[in-house]
C-alpha positions as CSV (number, residue, x, y, z in Angstrom):
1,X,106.5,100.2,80.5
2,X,107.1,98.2,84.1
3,X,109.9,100.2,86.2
4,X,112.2,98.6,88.3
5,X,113.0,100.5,91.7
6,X,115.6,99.4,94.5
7,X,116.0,101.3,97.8
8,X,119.1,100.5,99.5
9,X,120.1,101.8,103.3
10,X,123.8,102.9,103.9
11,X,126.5,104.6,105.8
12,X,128.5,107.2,104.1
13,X,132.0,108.1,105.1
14,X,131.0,110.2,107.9
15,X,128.5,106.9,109.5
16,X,125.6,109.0,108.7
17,X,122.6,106.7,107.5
18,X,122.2,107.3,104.1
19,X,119.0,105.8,101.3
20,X,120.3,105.3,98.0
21,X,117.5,105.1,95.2
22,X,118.4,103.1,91.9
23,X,116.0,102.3,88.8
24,X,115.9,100.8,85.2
25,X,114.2,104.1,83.9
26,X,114.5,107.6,85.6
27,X,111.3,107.8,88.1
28,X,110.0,109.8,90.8
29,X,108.0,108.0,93.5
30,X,104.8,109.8,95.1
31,X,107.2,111.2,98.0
32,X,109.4,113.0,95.6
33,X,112.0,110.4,96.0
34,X,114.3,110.2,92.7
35,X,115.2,106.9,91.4
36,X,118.4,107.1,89.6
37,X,118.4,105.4,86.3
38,X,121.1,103.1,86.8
39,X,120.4,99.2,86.9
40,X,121.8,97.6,84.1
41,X,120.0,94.3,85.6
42,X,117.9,95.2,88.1
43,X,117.9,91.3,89.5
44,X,118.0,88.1,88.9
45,X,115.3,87.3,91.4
46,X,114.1,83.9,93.0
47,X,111.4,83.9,95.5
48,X,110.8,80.4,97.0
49,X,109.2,79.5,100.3
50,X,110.0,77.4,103.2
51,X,107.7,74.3,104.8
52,X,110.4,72.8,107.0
53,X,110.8,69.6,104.7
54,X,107.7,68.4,104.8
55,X,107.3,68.0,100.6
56,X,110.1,67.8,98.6
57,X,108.5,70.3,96.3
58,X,110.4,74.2,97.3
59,X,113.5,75.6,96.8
60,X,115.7,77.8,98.1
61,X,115.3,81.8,97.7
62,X,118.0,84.0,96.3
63,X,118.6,87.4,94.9
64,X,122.2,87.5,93.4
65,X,123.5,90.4,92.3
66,X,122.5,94.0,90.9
67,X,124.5,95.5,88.2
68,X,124.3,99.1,88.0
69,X,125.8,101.4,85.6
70,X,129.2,103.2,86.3
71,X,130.9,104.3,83.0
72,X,131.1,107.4,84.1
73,X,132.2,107.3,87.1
74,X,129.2,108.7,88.9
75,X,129.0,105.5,91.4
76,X,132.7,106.0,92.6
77,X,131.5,107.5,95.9
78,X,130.2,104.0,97.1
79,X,133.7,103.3,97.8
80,X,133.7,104.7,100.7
81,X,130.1,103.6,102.0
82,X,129.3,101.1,104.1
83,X,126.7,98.9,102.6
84,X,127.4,95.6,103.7
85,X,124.9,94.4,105.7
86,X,122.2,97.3,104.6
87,X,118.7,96.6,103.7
88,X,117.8,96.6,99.7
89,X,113.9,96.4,98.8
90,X,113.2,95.6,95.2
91,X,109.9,96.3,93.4
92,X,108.1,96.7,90.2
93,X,106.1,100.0,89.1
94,X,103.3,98.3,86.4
95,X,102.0,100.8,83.8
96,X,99.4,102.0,85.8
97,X,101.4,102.9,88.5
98,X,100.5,100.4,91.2
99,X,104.0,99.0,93.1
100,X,104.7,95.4,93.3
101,X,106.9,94.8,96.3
102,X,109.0,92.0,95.2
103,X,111.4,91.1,98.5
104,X,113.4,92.7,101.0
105,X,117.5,91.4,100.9
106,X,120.5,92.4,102.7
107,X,123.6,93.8,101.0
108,X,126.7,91.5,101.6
109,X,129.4,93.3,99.2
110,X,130.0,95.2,96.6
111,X,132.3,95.6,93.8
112,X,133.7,97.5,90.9
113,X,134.1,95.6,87.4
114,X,134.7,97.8,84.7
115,X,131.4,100.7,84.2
116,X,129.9,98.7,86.3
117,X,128.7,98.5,90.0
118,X,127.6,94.9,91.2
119,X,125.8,94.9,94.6
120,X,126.1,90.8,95.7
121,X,122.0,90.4,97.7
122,X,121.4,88.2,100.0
123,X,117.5,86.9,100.7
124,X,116.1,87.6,104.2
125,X,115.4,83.9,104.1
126,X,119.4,83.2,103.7
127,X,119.9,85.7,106.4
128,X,117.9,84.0,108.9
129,X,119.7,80.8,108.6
130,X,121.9,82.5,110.9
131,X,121.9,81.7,114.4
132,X,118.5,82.9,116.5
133,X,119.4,86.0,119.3
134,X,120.3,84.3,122.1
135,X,122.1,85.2,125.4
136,X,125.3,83.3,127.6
137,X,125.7,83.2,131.2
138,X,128.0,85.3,132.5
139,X,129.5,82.9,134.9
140,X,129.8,86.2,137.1
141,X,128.0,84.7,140.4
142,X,129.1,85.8,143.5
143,X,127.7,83.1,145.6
144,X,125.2,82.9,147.5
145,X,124.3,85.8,145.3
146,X,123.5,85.9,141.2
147,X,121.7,83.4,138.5
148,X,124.9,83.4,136.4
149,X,126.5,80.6,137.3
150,X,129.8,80.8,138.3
151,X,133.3,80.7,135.7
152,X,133.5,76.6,136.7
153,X,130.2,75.9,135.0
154,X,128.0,77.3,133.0
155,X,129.6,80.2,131.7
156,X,129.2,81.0,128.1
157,X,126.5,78.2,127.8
158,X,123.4,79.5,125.6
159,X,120.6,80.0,128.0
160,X,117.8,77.6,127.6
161,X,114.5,79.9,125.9
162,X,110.8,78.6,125.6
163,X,108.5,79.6,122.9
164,X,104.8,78.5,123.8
165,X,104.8,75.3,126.4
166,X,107.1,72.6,127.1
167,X,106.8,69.6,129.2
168,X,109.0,67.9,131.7
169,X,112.2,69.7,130.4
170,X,115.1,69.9,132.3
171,X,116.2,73.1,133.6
172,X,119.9,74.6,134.2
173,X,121.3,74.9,137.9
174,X,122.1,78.4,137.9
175,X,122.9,79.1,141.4
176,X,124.2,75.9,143.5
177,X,124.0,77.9,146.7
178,X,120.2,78.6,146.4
179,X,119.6,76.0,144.2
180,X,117.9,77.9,141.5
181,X,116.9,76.4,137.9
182,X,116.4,78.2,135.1
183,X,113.7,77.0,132.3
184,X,113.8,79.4,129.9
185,X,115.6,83.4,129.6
186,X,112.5,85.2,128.6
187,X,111.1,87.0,131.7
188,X,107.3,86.2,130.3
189,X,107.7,82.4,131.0
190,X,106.1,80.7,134.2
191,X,106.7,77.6,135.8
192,X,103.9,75.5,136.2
193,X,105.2,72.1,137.7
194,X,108.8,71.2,139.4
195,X,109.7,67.2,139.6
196,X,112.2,65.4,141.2
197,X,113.0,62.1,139.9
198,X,109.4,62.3,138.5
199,X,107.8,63.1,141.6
200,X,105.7,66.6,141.5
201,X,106.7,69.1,144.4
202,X,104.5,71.3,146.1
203,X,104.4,74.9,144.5
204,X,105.2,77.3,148.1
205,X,104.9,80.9,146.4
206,X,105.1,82.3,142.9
207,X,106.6,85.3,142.5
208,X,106.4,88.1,139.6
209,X,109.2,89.5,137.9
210,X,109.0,92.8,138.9
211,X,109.3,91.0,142.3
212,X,112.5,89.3,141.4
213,X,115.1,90.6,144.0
214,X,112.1,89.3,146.6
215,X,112.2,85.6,145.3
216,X,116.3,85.6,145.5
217,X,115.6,86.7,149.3
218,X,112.8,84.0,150.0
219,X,114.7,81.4,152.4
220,X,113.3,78.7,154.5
221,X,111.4,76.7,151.8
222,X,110.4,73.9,153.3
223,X,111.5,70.4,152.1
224,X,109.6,69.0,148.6
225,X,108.6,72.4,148.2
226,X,109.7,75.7,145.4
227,X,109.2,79.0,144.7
228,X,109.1,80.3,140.9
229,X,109.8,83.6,139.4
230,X,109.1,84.2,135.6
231,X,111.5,81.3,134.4
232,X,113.1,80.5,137.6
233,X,112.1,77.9,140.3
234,X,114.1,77.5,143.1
235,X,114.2,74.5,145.9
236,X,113.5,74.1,149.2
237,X,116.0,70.8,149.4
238,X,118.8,69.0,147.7
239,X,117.2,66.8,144.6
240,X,117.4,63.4,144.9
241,X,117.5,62.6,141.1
242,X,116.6,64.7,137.9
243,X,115.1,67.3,138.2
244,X,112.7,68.0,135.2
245,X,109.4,70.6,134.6
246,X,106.7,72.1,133.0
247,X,107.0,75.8,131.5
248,X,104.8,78.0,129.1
249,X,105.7,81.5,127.9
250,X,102.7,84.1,127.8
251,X,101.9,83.1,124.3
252,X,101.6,79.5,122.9
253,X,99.3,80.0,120.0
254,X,101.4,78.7,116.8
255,X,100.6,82.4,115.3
256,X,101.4,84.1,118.5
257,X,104.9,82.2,119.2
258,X,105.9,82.5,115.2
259,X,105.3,86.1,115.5
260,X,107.1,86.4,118.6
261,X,110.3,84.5,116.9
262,X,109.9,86.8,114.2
263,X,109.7,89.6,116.5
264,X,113.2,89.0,118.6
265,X,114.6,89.5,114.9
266,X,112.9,92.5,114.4
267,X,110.8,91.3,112.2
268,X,107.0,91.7,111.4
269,X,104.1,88.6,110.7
270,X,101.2,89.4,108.6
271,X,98.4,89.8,110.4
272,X,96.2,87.0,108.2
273,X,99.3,84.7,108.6
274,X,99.1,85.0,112.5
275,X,95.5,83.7,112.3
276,X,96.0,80.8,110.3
277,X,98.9,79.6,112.5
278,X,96.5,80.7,115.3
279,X,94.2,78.2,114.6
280,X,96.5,75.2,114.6
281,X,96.5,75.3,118.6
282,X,99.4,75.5,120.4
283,X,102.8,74.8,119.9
284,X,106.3,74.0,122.3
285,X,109.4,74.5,121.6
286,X,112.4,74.7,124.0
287,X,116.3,76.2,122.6
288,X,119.3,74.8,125.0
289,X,122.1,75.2,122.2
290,X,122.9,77.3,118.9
291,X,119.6,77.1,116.5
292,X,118.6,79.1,113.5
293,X,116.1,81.5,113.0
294,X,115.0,79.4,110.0
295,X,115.1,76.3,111.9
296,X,112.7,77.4,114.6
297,X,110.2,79.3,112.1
298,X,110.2,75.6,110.1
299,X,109.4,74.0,112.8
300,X,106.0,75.7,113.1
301,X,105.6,75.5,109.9
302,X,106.2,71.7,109.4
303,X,103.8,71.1,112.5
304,X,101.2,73.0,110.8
305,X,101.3,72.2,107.1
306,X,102.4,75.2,106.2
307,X,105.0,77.6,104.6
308,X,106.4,80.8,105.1
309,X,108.2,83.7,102.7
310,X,109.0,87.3,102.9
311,X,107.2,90.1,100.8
312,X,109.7,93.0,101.9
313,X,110.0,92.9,105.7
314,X,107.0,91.1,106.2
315,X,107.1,87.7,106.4
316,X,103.7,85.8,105.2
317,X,102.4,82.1,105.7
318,X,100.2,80.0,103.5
319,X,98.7,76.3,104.1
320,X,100.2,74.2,101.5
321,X,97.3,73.8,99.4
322,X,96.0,74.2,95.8
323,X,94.3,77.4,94.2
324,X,91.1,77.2,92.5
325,X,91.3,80.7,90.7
326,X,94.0,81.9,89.1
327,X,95.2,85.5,88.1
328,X,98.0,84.9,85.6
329,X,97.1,82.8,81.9
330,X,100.0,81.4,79.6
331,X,99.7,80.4,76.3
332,X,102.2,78.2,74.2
333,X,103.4,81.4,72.5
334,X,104.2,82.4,76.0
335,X,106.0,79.0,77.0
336,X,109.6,78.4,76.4
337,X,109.7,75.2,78.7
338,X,106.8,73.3,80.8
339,X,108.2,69.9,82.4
340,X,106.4,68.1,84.6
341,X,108.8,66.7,87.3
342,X,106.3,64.6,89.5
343,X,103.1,63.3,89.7
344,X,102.8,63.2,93.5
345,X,103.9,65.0,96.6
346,X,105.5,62.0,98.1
347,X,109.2,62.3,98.2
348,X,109.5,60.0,95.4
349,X,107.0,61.7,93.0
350,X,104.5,59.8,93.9
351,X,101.0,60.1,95.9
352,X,101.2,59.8,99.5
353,X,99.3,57.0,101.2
354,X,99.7,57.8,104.8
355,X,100.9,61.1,107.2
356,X,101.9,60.2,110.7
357,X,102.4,63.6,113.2
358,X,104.1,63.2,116.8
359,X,102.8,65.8,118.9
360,X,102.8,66.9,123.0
361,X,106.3,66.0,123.2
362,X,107.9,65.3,126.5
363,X,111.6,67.0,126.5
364,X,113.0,64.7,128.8
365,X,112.8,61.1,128.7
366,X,112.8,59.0,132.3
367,X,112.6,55.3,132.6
368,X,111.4,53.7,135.8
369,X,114.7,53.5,137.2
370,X,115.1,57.0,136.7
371,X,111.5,57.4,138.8
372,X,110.6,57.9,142.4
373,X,108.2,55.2,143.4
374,X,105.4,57.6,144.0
375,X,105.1,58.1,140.1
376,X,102.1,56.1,138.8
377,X,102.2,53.5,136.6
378,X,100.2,55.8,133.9
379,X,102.9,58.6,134.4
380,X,105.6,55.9,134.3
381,X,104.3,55.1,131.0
382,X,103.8,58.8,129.9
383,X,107.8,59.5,130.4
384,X,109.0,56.5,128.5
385,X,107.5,58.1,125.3
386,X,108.7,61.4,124.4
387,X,105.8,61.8,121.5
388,X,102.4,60.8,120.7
389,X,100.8,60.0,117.7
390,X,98.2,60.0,115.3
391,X,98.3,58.4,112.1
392,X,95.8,58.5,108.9
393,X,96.2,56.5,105.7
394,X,94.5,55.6,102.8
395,X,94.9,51.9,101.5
396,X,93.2,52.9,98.1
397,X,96.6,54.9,97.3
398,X,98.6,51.4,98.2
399,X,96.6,49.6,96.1
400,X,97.0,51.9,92.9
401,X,101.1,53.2,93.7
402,X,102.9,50.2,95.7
403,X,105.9,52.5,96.1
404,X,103.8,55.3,97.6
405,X,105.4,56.3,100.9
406,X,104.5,57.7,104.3
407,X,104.8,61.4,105.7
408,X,106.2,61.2,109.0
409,X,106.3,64.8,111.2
410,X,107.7,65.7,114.4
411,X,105.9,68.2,115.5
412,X,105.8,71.1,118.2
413,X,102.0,70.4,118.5
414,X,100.6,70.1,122.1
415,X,97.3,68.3,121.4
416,X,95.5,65.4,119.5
417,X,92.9,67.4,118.0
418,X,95.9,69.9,116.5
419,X,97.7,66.8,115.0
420,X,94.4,65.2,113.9
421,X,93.8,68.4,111.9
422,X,96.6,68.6,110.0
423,X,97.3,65.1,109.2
424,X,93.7,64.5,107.7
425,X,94.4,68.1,105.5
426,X,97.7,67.2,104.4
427,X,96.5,63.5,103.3
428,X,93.8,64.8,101.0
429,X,96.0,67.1,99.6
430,X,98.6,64.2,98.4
431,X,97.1,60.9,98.0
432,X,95.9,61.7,94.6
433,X,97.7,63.1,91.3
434,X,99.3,66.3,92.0
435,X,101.8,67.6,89.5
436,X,104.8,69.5,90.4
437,X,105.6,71.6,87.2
438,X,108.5,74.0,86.0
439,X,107.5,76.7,83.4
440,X,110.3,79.0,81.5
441,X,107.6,82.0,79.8
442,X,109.0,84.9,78.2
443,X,106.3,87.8,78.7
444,X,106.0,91.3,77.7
445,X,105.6,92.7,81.3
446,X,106.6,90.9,83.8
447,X,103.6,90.4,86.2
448,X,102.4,90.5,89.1
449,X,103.2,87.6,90.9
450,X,102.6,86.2,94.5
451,X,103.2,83.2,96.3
452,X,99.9,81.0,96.5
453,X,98.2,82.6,93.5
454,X,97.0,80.5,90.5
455,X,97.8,80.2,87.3
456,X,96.4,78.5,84.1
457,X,98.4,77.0,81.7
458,X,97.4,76.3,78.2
459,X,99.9,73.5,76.4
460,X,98.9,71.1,74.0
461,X,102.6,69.4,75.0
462,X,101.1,68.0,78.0
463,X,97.3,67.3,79.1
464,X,96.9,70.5,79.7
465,X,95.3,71.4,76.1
466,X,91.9,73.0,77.9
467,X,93.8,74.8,80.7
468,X,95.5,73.5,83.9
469,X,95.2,75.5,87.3
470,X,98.5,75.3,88.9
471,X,99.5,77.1,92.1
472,X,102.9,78.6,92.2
473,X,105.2,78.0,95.1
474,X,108.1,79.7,93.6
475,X,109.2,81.9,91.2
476,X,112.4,83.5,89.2
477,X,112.1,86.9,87.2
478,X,115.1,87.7,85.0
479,X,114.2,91.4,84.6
480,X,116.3,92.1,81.4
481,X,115.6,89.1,79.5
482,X,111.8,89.5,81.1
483,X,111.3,85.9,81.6
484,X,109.8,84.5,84.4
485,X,110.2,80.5,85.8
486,X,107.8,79.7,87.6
487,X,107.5,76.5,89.8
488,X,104.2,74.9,90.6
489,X,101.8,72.4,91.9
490,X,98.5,71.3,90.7
């Protein structure tokens, strides 16, 4: 018989750091951990990725709530713990022992009902769609002195962050004495172009940032000149328009930047997942405001054709693509429900007959008015557009599905050859026949089950009487009732 375990981090009364270890059946785990036999229902558990809204096909993920047993009275210490806001991992011990790590959650309350204990879970995918770390200027500059700005300005404003490389953004004046911008907080940036009014000045010296205090000395920077220092530039003269520039961070790798996201929320990227952002090229994306964690992870992950989830702590990424082997078979004594919601991947059910991606964005738009007249006419024409774009379509799909409509991305991409990649994948994927599918089963164990996997379906209530692969990009397990809903292309 499957065993349901939960490991849930604390404070007790004293703000020592407790682990708490709850299960559906007394167990012992292989470090002599006991698992105390009290889930009532261990969870109702949805795991559902994210692509950034590229297909209307996912979800959202959610855990609920844990009911444990109280009657008597052996729980009553966990009012006075602290376990708001504590990590809970939930997993499944098969009969042959192995352990299926399910998710990792966070704890948001908990209450007493009766003889029971219900813990209320969050997903880590809800947690993240809190705001991303940032930091504030201090507004604490003591002029000429400090990169703060001073109480009259800036202060408080979210400092402006690059992940990967952006073009021709606009930096913040962070000291009007010296007349030093700031692209972007993280001390591994560099500045590899300054313009004023569109017109590139002449890099003088670049300095590291060990070398900081050095750069905030330099003085005498000659006119049409600057001086850099990680994600600082600073001028040798008064601008005589915008001021605007190019910046990179020490990664810009779609894998590398996603994992570095990931990273300033303590977070961890499977290793596979890293490469197969990796190969996408790389990616820009510049933060001057409040912004999810979620919102920059889909952004990646929108550019790319791709979708992210969590597997405990770990978060994992899969191209959005079918299987072709399957490790799960249901049967109609299995299914309670099979509906097929859609027949394409277009956002109205439909196949998709064309996917258009903007890439190598430009952050700041400048007109000619807004241009020195040394700019060229081909830059001119470069900063009136802040995307490119390439575009794929197949008239066939018109032809057969008049109401077939168009994918249209924004993406972080920096280059033709990244867009060109994705757009041709993600257009053989949906112009043809690709059903989106909702199966209730009720099992005898609930099984192992993993985002991406296949499985085939055996129905004689659809066409599916000699066995359907489908893929599963989502799933529900209701441990006590042991059903399973699973949600799936194919």
């Amino acid at each position: 018989m499957s065993i349901w375990i939960a490991t849930i981090g604390a404070l007790d009364g004293s703000n020592a750091s407790k682990t708490l270890y709850f299960s559906d059946v007394s167990y012992i785990d292989n470090d002599g951990n006991y698992f105390e036999n009290r889930m009532q229902q261990p969870a109702l558990i949805k795991v559902s990725p994210d692509d950034g809204g590229t297909f209307n096909i996912f979800s959202s993920a959610s855990i609920g709530e844990i009911e444990l047993i109280n009657k008597d009275g052996g729980l009553n210490y966990l009012m006075d713990y602290a376990l708001d806001n504590g990590d809970i991992d939930l997993s499944l011990i098969a009969d042959d022992g192995t352990k299926n790590d399910y998710l990792t959650g966070k704890v948001e309350s908990i209450r007493f009902s009766g003889d029971s204990v219900f813990l209320i879970v969050r997903s880590m995918s809800e947690v993240l769609s809190r705001n991303h770390t940032n930091t504030k200027f201090l507004g604490n500059n003591v002029l000429p002195d400090g990169v703060e700005g001073v109480a009259g300005d800036i202060k408080g404003n979210i400092k402006p962050r690059i992940f990967g490389s952006v073009l021709n953004a606009q930096p913040v004046l962070v000291n009007t004495s010296q007349l030093i911008y700031q692209f972007s907080d993280r001390t591994t940036a560099t500045v590899n172009a300054v313009y004023d009014k569109g017109a590139a000045l002449t890099l003088h010296q670049a300095y590291t940032w060990a070398n900081f205090a050095a750069f905030m000395a330099h003085t005498g920077i000659a006119n049409g000149k600057y001086i850099t220092c990680a994600g600082y530039a600073k001028l040798g003269a008064t601008p005589v328009g915008t001021v605007t520039g190019d910046c990179s961070d020490a990664t810009m790798d779609a894998g590398d930047v996603f994992e570095t996201i990931l990273t300033e929320e303590t977070l961890t990227l499977d290793a596979d997942s890293k490469t197969l952002l990796n190969a996408n090229g790389h990616v820009g994306i510049l933060i001057t405001s409040e912004t999810s964690t979620t919102e920059l992870l889909n952004q990646i992950c929108k550019s790319c054709g791709a979708y992210w989830y969590f597997l405990q702590n770990v978060v994992y990424v899969n191209l959005i693509e079918l299987a072709t082997t399957y490790t799960l078979d249901l049967t109609n004594s299995e299914l309670t429900t099979i509906d097929i919601v859609a027949t394409g991947l277009g956002e109205n059910g439909l196949p998709v007959e064309s996917v258009a991606i903007e890439y190598d964005k430009l952050e700041t738009v400048q007109q000619e008015t807004d241009l020195a007249g040394a700019v060229t006419t081909a830059r001119k024409s470069v900063l009136a557009n802040q995307y490119r774009s390439y575009f794929t379509n197949d008239a066939a799909v018109k032809t057969r599905h008049p109401l077939s409509n168009a994918i249209k991305i924004q993406s972080c991409l920096r280059t033709l050859s990244s867009a060109t990649t994705v757009a041709n994948r993600l257009l053989a994927l949906s112009k043809n026949r690709v059903d989106t599918v909702n199966i209730t089963a009720v099992v005898n164990e609930i099984p192992s089950l993993n985002l991406g996997d296949g499985v085939i379906v055996f129905s004689d209530k659809l066409s599916y009487d000699y066995g359907k692969i489908l893929t599963i990009i989502g799933f529900q397990i209701d441990a006590k009732r042991k059903e399973i809903i699973l949600e799936c292309i194919g």
